[in-house]
Every structure is written in structure tokens, then in C-alpha cells.
KEZAFI-325615 format. One record per atom (N, C-alpha, C, O, CB): residue in one letter; x, y, z. Coordinates in steps of 0.05 Angstrom, whole numbers, plus 5000, padded with zeros to 4 digits. Atoms other than C-alpha are relative to their C-alpha. Glycine has a CB too. Example, Ala and Ser with C-alpha at 12.3 -4.5 7.8 and 13.67 -1.06 7.14 Angstrom:
# KEZAFI-325615
A501849765000A524649105156A501850245000A503950245013A498050015025S498449764999S527349795143S498550225014S499550445018S500950094971
# end
This chain:
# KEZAFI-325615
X502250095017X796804802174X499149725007X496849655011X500850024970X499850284990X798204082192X497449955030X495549795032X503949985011X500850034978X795804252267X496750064991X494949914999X501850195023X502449935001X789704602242X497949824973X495649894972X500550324997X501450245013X786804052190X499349755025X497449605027X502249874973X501050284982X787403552249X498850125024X498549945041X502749785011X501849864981X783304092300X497749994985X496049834993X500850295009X502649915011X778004322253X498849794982X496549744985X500350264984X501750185018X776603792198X501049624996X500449474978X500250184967X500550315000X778703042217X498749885032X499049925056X503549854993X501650114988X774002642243X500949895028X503049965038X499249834984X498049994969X775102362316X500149614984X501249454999X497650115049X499950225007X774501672275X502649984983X503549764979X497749924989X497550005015X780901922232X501950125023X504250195017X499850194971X495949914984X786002142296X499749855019X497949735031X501250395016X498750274985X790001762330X500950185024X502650365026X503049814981X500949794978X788002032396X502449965022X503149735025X496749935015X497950044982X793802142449X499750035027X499650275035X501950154995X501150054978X792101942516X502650065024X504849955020X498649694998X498649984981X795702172583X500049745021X497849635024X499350235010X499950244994X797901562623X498550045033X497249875045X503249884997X500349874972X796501922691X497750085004X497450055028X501650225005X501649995000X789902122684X498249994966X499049894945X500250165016X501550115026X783702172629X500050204980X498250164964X497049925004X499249855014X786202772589X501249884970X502949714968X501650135015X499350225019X786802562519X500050364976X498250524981X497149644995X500449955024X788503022449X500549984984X501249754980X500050094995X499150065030X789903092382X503449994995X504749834982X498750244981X496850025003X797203322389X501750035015X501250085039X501050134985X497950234975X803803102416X500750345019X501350365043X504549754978X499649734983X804603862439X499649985016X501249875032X499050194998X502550034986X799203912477X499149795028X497749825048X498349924977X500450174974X799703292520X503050035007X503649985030X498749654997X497349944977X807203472533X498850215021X498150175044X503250174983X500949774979X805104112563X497449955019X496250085036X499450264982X502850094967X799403792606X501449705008X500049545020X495049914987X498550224989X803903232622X501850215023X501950185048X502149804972X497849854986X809203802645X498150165025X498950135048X502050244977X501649854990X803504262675X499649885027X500449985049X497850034983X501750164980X799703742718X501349725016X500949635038X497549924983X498550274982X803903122734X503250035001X504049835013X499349664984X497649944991X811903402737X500250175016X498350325022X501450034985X498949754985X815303842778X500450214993X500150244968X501849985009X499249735002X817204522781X501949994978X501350034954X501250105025X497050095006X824204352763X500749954972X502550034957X500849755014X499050105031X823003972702X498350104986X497649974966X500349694993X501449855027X818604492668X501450224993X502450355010X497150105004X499149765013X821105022620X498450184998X497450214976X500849984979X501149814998X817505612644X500650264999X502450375011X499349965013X500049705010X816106282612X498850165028X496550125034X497850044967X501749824979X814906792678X499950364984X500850484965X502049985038X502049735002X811307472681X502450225017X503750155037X496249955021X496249824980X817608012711X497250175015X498050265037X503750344970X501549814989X811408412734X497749835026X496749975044X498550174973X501150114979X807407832780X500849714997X502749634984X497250075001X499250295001X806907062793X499649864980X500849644978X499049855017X499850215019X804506812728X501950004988X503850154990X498549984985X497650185009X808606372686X496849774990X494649714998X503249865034X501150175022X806605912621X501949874999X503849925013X499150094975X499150205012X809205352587X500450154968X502450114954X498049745004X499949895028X808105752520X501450354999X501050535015X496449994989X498749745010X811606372495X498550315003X498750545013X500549954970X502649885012X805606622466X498750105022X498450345026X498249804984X502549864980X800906662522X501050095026X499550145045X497649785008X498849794976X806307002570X499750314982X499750534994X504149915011X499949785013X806007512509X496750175003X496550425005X501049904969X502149984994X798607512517X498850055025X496450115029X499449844992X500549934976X798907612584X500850315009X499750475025X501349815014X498849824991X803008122588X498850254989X498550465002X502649954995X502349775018X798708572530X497350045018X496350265023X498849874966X503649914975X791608462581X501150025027X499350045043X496949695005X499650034973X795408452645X500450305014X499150465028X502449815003X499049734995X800509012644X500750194979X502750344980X502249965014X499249665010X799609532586X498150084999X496049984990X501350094975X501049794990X797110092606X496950064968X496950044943X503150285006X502249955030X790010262564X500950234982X499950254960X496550105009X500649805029X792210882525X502649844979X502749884954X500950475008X497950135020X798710412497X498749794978X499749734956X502249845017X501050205017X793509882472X498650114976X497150314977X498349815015X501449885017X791309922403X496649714998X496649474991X502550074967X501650224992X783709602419X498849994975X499250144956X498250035025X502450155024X778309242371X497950055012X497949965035X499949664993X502549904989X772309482390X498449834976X499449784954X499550375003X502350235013X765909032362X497950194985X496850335002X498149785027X501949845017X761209432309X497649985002X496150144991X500349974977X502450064996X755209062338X498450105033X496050135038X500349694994X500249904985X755809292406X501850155019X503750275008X499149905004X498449854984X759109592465X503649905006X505450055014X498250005026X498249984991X764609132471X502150024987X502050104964X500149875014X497749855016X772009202456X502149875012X501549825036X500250345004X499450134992X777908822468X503250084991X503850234973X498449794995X496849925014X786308822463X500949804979X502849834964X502649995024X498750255028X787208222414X497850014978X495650104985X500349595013X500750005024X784608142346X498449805004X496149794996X501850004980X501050235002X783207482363X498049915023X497049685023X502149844999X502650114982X778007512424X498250224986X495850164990X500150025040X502249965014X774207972382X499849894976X498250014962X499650214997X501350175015X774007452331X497949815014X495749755005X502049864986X501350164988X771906992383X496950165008X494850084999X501949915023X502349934999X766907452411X497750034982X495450004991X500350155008X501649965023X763607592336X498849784998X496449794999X501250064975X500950285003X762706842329X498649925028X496549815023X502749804994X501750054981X760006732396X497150185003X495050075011X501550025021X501449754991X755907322405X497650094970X495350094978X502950285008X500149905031X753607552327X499749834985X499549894962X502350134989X499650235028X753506902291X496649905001X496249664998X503049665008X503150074996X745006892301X499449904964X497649744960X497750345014X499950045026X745506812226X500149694985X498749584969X502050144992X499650395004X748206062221X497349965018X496250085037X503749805019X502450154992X742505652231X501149735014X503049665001X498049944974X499150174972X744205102288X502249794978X504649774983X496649795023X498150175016X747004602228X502250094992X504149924988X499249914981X497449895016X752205042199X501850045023X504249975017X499650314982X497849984976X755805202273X502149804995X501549584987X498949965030X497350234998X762504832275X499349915025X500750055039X503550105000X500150084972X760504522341X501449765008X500949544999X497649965008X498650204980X764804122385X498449825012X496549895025X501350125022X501450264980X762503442414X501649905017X504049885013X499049754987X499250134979X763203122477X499649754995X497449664990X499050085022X500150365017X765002362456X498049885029X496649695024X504549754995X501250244986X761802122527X496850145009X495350005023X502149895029X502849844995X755202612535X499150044973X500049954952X500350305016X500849805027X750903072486X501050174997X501350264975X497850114997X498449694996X754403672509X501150044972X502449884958X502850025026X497249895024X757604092451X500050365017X498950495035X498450024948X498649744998X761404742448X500450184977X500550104954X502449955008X497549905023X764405202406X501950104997X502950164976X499750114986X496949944993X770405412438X500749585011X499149425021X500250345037X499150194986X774904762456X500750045025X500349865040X501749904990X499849954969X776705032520X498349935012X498549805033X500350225009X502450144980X769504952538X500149745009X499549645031X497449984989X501250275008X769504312514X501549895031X500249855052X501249834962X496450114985X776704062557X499050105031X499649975051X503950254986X501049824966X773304532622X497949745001X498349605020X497950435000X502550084990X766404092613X500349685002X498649515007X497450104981X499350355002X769903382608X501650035017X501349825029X501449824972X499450084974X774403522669X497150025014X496049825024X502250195014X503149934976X767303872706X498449675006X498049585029X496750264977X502050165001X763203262687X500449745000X498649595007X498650064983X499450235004X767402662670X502549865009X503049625005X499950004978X497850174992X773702542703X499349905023X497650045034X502450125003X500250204976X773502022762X500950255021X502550435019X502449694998X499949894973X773302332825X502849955013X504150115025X497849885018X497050054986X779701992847X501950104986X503950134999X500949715004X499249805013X782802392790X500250295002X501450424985X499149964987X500649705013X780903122805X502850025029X503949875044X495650215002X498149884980X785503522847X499250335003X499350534989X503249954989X502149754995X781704022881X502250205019X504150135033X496649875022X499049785002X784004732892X498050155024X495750245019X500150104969X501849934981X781604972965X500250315009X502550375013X500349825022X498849824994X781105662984X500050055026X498249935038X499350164987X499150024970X783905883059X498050105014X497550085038X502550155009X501849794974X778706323079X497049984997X495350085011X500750384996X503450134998X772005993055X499749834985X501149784965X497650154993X500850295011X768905433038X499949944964X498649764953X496849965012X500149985024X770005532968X501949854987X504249924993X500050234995X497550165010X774204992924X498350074973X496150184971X501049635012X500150075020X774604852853X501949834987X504149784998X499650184991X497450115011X778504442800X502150144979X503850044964X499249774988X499049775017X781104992765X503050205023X502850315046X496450234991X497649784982X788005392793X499450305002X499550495019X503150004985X501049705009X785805922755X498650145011X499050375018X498950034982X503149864984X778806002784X500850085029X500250285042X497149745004X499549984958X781605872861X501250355000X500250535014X504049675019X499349724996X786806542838X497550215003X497350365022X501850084975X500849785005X781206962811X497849955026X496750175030X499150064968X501950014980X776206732874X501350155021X499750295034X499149735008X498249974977X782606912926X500150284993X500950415012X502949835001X499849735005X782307652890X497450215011X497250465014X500450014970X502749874987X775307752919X500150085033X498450215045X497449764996X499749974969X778607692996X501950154995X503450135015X500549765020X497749854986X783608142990X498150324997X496150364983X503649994980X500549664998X782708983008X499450084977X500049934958X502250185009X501049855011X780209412968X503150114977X503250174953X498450185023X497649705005X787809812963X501949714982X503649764964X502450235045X497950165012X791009062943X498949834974X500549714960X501149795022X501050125014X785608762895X500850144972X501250374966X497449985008X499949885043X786508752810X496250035002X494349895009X501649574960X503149815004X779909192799X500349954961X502549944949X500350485016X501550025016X776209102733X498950194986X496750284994X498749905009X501349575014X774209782693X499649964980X501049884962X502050324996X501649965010X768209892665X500450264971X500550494980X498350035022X499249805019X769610322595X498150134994X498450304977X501149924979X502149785009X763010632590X498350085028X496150185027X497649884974X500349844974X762310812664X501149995025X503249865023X498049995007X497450014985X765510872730X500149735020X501649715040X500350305018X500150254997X763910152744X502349845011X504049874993X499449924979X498050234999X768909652770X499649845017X498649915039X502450065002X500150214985X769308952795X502849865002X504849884988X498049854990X498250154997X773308452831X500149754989X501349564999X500349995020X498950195020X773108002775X498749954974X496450034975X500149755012X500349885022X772007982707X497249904993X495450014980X502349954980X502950015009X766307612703X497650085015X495350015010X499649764996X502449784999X762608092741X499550214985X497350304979X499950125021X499849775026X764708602695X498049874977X495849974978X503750044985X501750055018X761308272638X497750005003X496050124989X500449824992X503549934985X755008172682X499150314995X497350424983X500049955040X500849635002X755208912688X499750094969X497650144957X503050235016X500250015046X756809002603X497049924998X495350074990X502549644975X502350185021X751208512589X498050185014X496550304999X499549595003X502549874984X746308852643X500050254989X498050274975X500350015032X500049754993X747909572640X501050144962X500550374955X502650045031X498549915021X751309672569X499249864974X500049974954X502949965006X499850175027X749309152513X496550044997X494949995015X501449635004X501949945009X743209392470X497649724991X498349494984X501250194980X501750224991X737808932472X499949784972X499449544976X496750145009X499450115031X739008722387X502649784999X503049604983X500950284980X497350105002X745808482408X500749825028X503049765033X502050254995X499950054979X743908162475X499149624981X497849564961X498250235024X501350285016X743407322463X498249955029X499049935053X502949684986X502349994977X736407272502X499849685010X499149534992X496750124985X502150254980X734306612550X497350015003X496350195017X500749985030X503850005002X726706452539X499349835024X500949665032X498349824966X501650134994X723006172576X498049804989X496249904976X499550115007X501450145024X719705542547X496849985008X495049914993X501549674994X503450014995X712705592589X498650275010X496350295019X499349795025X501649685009X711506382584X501250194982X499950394977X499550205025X499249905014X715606652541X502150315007X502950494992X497849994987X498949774991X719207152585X503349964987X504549744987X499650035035X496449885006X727007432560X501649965026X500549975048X500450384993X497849944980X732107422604X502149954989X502349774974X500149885024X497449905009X739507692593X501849735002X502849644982X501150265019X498550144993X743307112637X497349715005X494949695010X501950145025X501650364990X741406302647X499750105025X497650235029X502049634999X500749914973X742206472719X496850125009X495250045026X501950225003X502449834990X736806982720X497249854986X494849904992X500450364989X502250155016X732706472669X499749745022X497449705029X501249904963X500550144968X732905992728X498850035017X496749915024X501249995013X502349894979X731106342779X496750074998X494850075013X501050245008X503049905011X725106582740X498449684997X495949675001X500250224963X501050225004X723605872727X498749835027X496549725031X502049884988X499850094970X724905642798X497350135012X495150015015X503050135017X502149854993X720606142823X497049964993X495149935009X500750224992X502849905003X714706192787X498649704985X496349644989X499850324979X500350185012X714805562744X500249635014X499849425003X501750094981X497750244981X717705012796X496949855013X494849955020X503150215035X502950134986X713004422821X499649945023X497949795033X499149794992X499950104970X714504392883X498450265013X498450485002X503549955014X502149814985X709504772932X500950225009X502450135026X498849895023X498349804994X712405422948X499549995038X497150035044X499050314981X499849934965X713505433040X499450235001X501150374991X502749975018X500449794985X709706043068X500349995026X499950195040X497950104996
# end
């Protein structure tokens, strides 16, 4: 209760913010910067790590080897799923279809009522903190700070471990890749967030889709991406090269 009064409702002018000495990672509690103290600047050796008996991951937390292990390795007819009442999707935890309802479904709150997360050195907000913690390494840590994550076989890096794994799942075979399955057709991708692309494209009814306008014709579109390009394209001031 303690942890969750000082997440959700004190001010960033009431906590006594805990700063990593090693880089610019800073939060609310002492947890939190052990385990990104242990994560990112110790060794192997001197972390107490929870592993996966079935592949290479391994946490710091209990919890999210338990969480891993429910989306990783059990089998779909063992999971009991949550399926979303508003549309197609459907999920193994209770708690990403809470998340999804609130992200997805919450057209109702009017922009003031959102709990939204702020970025103390931009405008940026959120409403997951993960975003938030993703868009303040992306945008704000010093360059001589990041520690970039290269992949072997193309030009592709990031600062994320995570991302480099799930990018390195796109070069392997066909017979060795974690495949992606589509539950309302025989769909699958090599990574999840193509799967959703496909959901949002192919599967999510147009009531329950959150639309990208266009602010100088008024056209829809499903993804920013594709609200871009449309922009780029047709809207863009630069002279188009024939």
C-alpha cells in the first residue's frame, strides 16, 4: 500500500527521489534502484537470479519468471484466458487485460481525468511507466551513458536487450524461430508486434480501433506509421522528385 501511495498519488515535489550513482536512472523506491543497480552496473556473480529451466531468460524478480513462464511455456488449452468484451483481443493475465481496457477503451475519460505520467525534462506523458522509463532512456540519457546492443548480422542496434533478442528472432529459420499465432486465423509472425499489426489491421472492428486523423483532411488511419506516411506523401512541403 505504502509502495502504491508513493507511485500513484505523491507528488514528484513530495518524494525523495533515488538517484543511481552510475548513470541518470532515478526512482521512487529503494527496490527498484537495487535491481537496476544489480541489472545494469554488477556482475553476473553478484546478482540473485531467478532462471527459466525451459530457455535463457532469467529475472531479478520472482514474479516475472512466474509471468514468464505462464506466456512463454504453457501450452494454450492449459491457460485460463481474459478475453476483452470490446473486441477481438484476449490475453493470459488478468492484469494486461486490465492494462489493455485502460489503454484501448478508456475513450470515455476526457484528456483531464487520465492519470498521466510526466516527463520532468520534456512534455512527453504516458500512461504506462514503462513508457515513461523507455522514453527518458530513448530521449534523455547522455550519449556517453547508453550502452548500445548491436546485432551480428545487420545493421540494426538498439538500447534495449530485449529489443536486440526479439530483432535476432527475425534471422533465425523458419524450423528455429518463436512464431506468433494469430487466434482468429492461421496468421503468424516473427514477433509480436507484428502480430498486433495484423489484430489491429485484420481483426479489430472499426468502434474499438483508436483512429490517427489527420489534422489537414481528415483521413483515419489505424497506425501513426501509416498516419505519416499519408502525411509525408500527400501533405509534405517539400516538392515531390519525378
Amino acid at each position: 500500500m505504502k509502495n502504491h501511495i508513493l507511485i500513484k498519488h505523491a507528488t514528484d515535489q513530495e518524494v525523495l527521489w533515488l538517484r543511481c550513482e552510475e548513470c541518470s536512472y532515478k526512482t521512487k523506491l529503494k527496490d527498484s534502484l537495487k535491481r537496476h543497480i544489480i541489472a545494469l552496473h554488477k556482475s553476473d556473480e553478484e546478482a540473485n537470479w531467478f532462471h527459466c529451466f525451459n530457455c535463457e531468460y532469467r529475472s531479478l524478480k520472482k514474479d516475472n519468471l512466474r509471468r514468464h513462464m505462464l506466456v512463454k511455456h504453457t501450452t494454450p488449452e492449459a491457460v485460463q484466458w481474459f478475453a476483452c468484451d470490446k473486441c477481438h483481443f484476449q490475453t493470459k493475465t488478468k492484469y494486461d487485460l486490465y492494462r489493455h481496457a485502460k489503454l484501448r477503451h478508456s475513450d470515455g475519460k476526457i484528456e483531464k481525468d487520465i492519470e498521466w505520467l510526466k516527463c520532468d525534462k520534456c512534455d512527453y506523458k504516458a500512461r504506462q511507466r514503462c513508457r515513461l522509463r523507455q522514453h527518458d532512456r530513448d530521449k534523455h540519457m547522455p550519449k556517453k551513458e547508453v550502452v548500445w546492443f548491436q546485432c551480428e548480422q545487420c545493421p540494426y542496434k538498439t538500447k534495449w536487450k530485449y529489443s536486440l533478442k526479439c530483432h535476432a528472432n527475425l534471422h533465425k529459420p523458419d524450423e528455429e524461430a518463436e512464431w506468433f499465432y494469430c487466434f482468429n486465423c492461421e496468421h503468424r509472425a516473427k514477433s509480436k508486434n507484428n502480430l498486433k499489426h495484423h489484430v489491429l489491421l485484420k481483426h479489430t472492428a472499426p468502434e474499438a480501433v483508436r483512429w490517427f486523423t489527420c489534422d489537414k483532411c481528415q483521413s483515419k488511419f489505424k497506425t501513426k506509421s501509416y498516419l505519416n506516411r499519408h502525411q509525408k506523401l500527400l501533405h509534405s512541403s517539400k516538392e515531390v522528385q519525378i
